[in-house]
C-alpha positions in Angstrom: 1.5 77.8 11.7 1.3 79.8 8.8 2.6 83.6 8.5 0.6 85.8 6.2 2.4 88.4 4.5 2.2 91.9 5.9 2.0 93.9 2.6 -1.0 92.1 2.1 -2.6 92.9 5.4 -3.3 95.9 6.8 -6.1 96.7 4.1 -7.5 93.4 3.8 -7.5 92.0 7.1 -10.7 93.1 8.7 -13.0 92.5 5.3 -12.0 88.7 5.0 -7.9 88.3 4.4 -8.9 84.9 6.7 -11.8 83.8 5.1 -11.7 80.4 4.5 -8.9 79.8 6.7 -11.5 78.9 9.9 -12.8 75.5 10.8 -15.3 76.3 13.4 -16.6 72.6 13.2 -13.4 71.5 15.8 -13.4 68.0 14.0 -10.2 66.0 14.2 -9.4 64.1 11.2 -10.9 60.9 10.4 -7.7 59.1 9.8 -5.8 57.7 11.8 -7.2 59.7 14.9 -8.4 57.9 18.2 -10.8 58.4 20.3 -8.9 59.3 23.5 -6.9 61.5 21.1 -10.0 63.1 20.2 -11.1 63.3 23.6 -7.5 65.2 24.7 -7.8 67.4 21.6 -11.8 68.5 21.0 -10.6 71.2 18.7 -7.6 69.8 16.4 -7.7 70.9 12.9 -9.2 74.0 13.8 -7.4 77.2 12.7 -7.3 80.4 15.2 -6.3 83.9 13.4 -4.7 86.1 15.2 -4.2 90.0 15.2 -1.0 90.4 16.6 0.8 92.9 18.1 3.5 91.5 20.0 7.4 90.7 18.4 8.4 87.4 18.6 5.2 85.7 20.3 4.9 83.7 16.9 7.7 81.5 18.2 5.7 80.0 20.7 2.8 78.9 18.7 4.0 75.5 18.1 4.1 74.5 21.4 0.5 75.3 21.7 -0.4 73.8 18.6 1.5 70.5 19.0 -0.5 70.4 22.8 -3.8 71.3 21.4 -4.2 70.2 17.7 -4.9 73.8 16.9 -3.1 75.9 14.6 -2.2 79.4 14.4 -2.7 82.2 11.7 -1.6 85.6 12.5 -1.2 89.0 11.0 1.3 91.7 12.4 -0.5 95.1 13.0 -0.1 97.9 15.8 -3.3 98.2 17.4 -3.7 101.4 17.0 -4.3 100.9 13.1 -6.2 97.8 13.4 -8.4 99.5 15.8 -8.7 102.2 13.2 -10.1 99.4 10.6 -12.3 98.1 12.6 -14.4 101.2 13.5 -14.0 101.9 9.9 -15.3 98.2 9.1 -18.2 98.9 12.3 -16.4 96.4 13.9 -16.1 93.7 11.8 -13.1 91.5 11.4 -12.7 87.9 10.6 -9.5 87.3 13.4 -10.6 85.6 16.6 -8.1 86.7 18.7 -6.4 89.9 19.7 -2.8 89.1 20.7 -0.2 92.0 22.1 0.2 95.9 22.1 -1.2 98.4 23.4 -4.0 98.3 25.9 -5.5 101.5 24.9 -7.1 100.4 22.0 -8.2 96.8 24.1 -10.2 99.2 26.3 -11.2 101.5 23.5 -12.5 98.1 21.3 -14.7 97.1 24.7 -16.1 100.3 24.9 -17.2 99.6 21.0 -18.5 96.3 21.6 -16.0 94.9 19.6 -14.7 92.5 22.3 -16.2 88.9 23.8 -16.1 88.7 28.0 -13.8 85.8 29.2 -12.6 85.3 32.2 -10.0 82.5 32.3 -9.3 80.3 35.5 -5.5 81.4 34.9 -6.7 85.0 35.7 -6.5 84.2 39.4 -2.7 84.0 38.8 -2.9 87.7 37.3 -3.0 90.7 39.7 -6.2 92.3 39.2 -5.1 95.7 37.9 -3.4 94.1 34.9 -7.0 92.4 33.4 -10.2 93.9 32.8 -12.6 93.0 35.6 -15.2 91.9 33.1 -12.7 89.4 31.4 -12.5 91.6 28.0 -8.8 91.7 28.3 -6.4 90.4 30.2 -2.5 90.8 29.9 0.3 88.4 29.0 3.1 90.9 29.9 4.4 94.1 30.8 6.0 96.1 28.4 8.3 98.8 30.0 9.5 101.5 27.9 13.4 103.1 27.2 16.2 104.6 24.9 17.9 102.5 22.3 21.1 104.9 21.6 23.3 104.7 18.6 26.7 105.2 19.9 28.9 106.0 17.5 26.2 108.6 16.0 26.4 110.1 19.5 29.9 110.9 19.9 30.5 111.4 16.5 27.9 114.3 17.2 30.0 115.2 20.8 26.2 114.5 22.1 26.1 111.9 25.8 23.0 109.6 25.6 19.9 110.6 27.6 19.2 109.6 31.0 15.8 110.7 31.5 12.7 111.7 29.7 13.3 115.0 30.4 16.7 114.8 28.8 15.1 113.9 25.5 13.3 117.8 25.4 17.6 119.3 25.2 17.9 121.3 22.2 21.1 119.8 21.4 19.3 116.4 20.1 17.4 117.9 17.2 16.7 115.5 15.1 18.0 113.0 16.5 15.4 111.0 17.9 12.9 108.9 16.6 9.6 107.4 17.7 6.7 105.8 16.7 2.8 107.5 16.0 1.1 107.1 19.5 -1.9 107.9 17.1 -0.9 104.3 15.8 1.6 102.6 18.4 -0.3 101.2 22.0 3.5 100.4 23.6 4.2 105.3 22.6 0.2 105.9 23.5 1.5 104.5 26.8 4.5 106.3 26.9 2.5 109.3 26.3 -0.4 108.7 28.7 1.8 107.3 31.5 4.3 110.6 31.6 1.7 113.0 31.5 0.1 111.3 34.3 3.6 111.4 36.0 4.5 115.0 35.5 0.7 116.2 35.5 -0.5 117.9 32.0 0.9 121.7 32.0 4.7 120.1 32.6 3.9 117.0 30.7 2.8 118.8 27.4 5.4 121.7 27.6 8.0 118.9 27.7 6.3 116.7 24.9 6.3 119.8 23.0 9.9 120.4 23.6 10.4 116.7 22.6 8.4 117.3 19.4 10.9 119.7 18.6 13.9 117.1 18.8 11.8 114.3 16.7 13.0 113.9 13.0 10.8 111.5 12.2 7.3 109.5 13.9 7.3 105.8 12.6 4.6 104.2 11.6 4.6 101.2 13.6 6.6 100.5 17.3 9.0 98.2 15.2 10.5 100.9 13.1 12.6 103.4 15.2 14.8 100.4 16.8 16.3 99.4 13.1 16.6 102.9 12.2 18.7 103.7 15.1 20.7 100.3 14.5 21.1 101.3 10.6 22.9 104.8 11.8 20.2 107.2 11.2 19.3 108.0 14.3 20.8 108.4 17.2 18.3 107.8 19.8 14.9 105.8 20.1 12.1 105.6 22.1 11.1 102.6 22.0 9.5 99.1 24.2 12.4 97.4 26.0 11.9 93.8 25.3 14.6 90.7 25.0 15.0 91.6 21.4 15.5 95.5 22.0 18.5 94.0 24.2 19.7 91.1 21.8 20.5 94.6 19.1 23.3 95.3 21.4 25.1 92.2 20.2 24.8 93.2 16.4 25.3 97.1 16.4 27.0 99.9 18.3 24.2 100.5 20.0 22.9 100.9 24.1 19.4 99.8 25.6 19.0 102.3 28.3 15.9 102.4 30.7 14.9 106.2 31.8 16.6 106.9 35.6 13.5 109.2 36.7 10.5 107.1 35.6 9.8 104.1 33.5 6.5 104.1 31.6 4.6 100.6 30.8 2.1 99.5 28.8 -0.1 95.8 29.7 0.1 93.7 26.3 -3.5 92.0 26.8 -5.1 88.9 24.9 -8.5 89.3 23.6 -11.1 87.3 22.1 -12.9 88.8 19.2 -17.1 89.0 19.6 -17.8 87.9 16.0 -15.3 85.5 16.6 -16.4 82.1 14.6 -14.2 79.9 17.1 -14.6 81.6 21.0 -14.3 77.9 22.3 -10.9 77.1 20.7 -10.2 80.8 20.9 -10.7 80.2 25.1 -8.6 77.0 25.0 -5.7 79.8 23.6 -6.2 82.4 26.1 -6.0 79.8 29.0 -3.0 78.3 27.3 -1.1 81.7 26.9 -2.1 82.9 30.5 -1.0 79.4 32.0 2.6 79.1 33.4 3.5 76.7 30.8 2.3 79.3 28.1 3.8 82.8 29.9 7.0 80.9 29.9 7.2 79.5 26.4 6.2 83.1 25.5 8.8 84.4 27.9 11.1 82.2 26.1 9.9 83.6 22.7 10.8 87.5 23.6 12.0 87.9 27.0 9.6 90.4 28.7 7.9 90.8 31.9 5.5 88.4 32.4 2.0 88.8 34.0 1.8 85.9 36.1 3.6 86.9 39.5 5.0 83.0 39.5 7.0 83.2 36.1 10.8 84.8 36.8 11.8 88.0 35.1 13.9 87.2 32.2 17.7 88.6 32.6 17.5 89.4 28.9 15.6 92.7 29.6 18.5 94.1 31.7 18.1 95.2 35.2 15.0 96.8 35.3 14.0 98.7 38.5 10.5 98.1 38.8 10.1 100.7 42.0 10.4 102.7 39.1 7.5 102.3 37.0 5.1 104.8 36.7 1.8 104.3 39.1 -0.5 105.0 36.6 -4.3 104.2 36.0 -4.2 102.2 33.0 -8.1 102.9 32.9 -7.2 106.3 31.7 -5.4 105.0 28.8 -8.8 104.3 27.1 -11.1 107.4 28.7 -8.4 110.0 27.5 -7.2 107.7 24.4 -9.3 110.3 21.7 -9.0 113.6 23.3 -5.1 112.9 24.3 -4.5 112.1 20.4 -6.4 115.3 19.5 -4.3 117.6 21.7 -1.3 115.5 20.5 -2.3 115.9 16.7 -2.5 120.0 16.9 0.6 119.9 18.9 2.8 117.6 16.3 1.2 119.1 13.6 2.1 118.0 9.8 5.3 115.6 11.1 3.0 113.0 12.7 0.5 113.6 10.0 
């Protein structure tokens, strides 16, 4: 497994960053490999790149390389902006498979044609309303969404740490939170999306707009606000609660809290690219990632929520009440994805510019 450096990404990525990185031939090596070894391993040697989206997954690629023979490129980018680059590029990329964040632009990329149809047999194991019926996406996890507080920043300031969304729209925490773009981060798109379709959209964007007010500063990627509000200059962050949003608590003054009145959550899909150059070894790494053995070593990788109803909830997310989640149609998420962001742009004006 080989990580490609993300300065070099973003730009490059869609018009051949991985070119000459693919062996869609499948071939094992010549030396030294048998028959029956062959025969376990049809696509060994083959290289997979990945677009992904999702903190610590890279962790769990060697297990799936050392069972399959295939190995694992990836590139870190929000889906948001890598959706962006592809319409830009008419859909072109040369990554095979989509991996994490935010389902928004999954459903958005289908829409486009941008996406190849696979269903998986480890679907079955998958409630239905967390995978596209057509098999264009289907999700590894759930990603429910919080408050990362800063302590000391907070009582230095005399301020108590939010409880609820509707906390966040106080006066008395101006600028002191930060988030990421939901123009360009899937895991604050659904954050967005799901509270609006919570409150309904006169309360939801009166208190978004209150909430704008209290924002310093909009990240440009969902991995940003958390070591800002570790580093001290923030005090509170909206952000995805996963194992390693919890694991900061052991390094820095700071609290993982999850929202008291509602918990918005986003489905972190897997998608195989349609100009994909290896779907069949691309298939062989959806299955693996949906199968029990792969949602746990990914589990094990960054403690989230898994999709598959059999795999346990990690304790490293906290306690999460999950009769609190929001009941939202996550079909919406794509339908309302460009005229949300439009009504979002005019209402954060220049600071999420």
């Amino acid at each position: 497994m080989k990580r490609i450096l993300a300065s070099l990404l973003a730009a490059a990525m869609l018009t051949g960053v991985f070119a000459g990185c693919s062996n869609s031939g499948g071939q094992s090596s010549s030396s030294g490999t048998s028959s029956s070894e062959a025969a376990e391993k049809p696509y060994e040697g083959t290289t997979l790149n990945v677009m992904l989206a999702y903190g610590g997954a890279e962790k769990s690629f060697d297990a799936f390389t050392e069972k399959t023979g295939i190995k694992i490129e990836y590139v870190e980018i929000s889906t948001g902006k890598a959706l962006a680059q592809m319409q830009a590029e008419n859909g072109n990329t040369t990554a095979d498979v989509w991996f994490g964040g935010g389902v928004d632009s999954y459903i958005a990329a289908t829409e486009l044609g941008y996406l190849e149809p696979y269903v998986s047999p480890e679907a079955e194991a998958i409630d239905e309303s967390y995978r596209d019926k057509d098999g264009y996406w289907t999700s590894l996890a759930l990603v429910p969404a919080g408050f990362l507080v800063n302590n000391d920043v907070l009582a230095e300031k005399n301020l108590e740490a939010p409880k609820t969304w509707e906390d966040l729209a106080d006066p008395k925490y101006k600028d002191e939170i930060i988030m990421a773009s939901p123009a360009i981060s899937g895991t604050q798109y659904a954050i967005l999306n799901g509270t609006l379709q919570a409150w309904g959209e006169e309360k939801g964007w009166d208190i978004w707009g209150k909430i704008n007010d209290n924002v310093d500063f909009y990240a440009k990627g969902g991995g940003e606000p958390g070591p800002k509000t570790c580093a001290g200059e923030y005090g509170i962050a909206i952000l995805a609660m996963t194992g390693g949003t919890f694991a900061l608590e052991e390094e820095y003054p700071v609290t993982a809290i999850y929202p008291e009145d509602m918990i918005p959550w986003t489905p972190a899909p897997i998608a195989i690219f349609k100009n994909s150059q290896n779907k069949e070894a691309a298939k062989v790494f959806v299955d693996y990632m949906l199968s029990k053995e792969g949602q746990e070593a990914l589990r094990e990788a960054d403690a989230r929520i898994m999709a598959r109803g059999d795999v346990e909830v990690p304790s490293a997310i906290g306690t999460v009440d999950t009769t609190k989640m929001i009941k939202q149609d996550v079909t919406l998420f794509g339908s309302q994805r460009e005229a949300l962001l439009e009504k979002w742009a005019a209402l954060a004006g220049e600071k999420d510019a």
